[in-house]
C-alpha positions in Angstrom: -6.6 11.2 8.8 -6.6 11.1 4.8 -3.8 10.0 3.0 -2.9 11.9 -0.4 -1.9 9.9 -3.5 1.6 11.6 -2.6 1.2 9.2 0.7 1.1 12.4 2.8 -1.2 12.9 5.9 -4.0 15.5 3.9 -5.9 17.7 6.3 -9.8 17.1 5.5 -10.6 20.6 6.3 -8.7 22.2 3.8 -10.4 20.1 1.1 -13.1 20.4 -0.6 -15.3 17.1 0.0 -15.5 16.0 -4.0 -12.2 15.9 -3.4 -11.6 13.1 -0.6 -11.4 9.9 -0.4 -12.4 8.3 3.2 -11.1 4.7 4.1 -11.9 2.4 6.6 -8.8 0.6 6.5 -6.0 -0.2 8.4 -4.6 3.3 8.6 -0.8 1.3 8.8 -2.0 -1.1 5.8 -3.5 2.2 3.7 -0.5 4.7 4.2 2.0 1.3 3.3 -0.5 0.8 0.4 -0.4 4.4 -0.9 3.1 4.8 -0.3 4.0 1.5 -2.9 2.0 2.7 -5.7 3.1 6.1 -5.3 6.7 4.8 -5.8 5.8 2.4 -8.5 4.3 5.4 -10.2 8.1 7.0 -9.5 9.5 4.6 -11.3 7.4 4.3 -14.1 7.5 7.8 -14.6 11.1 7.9 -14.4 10.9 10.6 -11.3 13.0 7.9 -9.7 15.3 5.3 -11.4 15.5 3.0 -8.9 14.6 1.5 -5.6 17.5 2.7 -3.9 16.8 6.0 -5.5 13.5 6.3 -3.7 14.6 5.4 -0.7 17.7 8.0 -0.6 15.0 10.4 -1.3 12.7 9.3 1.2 15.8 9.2 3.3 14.5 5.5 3.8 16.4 1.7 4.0 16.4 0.0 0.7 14.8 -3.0 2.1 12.0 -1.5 3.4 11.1 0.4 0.2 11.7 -3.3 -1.9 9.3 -4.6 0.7 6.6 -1.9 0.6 6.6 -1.6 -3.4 5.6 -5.8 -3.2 2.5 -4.7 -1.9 1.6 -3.0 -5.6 2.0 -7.0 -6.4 -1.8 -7.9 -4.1 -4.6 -9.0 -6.0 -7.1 -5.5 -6.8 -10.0 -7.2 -4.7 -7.2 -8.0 -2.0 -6.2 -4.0 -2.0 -9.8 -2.7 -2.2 -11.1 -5.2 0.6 -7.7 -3.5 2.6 -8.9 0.4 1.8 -12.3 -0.6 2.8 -11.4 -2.3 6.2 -12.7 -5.8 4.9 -9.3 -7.7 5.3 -8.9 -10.8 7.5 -7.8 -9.7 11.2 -4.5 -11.9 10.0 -3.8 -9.7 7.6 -1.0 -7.1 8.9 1.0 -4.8 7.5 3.5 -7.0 9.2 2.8 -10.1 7.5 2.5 -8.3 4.0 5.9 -7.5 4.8 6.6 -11.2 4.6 7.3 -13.0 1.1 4.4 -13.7 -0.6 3.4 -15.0 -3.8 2.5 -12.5 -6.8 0.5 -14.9 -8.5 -3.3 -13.4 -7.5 -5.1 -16.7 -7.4 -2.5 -18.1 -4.7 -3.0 -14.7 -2.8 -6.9 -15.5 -2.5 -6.4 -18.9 -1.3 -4.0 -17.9 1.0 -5.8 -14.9 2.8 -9.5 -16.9 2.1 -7.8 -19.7 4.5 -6.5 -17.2 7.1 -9.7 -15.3 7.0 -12.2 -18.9 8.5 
């Protein structure tokens, strides 16, 4: 399976292969991960005005959205080690779903600790 920026299921065979992108990841933790910056880029863009905007058209609950955006809030090495399959065992799209602090240096610590 391949998710599209557009967090949509992409059919590999229909594609030419400059054009994918293969993860090792958490397929859960990727699709969650593609689907937050694809809404963040809504919002920036102004395709959506808000976060109960995107999840009327994603015919989705508000919370939800508000907690999947936080992931665009993870530390870059935290969201490459995630698309690459390299994240702690701890780390769940469950437990992401849990508060957790934006400040990227607290992040490391944090997932460092869970990870020995």
């Amino acid at each position: 399976m391949i998710i599209s920026p557009d967090g949509v299921a992409t059919n590999a065979r229909s594609r030419m292969p400059s054009d994918i992108a293969v993860t090792r990841g958490d397929p859960a933790l990727v699709k969650a991960l593609a689907r937050a910056f694809r809404w963040r880029r809504m919002l920036e863009t102004g395709a959506a005005c808000s976060v109960s905007d995107i999840a009327r058209q994603e015919k989705l609950n508000t919370s939800y959205v508000s907690r999947v955006l936080r992931l665009t809030l993870l530390a870059p090495e935290i969201v490459e080690a995630i698309l690459d399959g390299r994240q702690a065992p701890e780390m769940t799209l469950r437990g992401l779903m849990q508060t957790f602090s934006a400040m990227w240096e607290a992040q490391r610590l944090i997932w460092q600790e869970a990870a020995t």
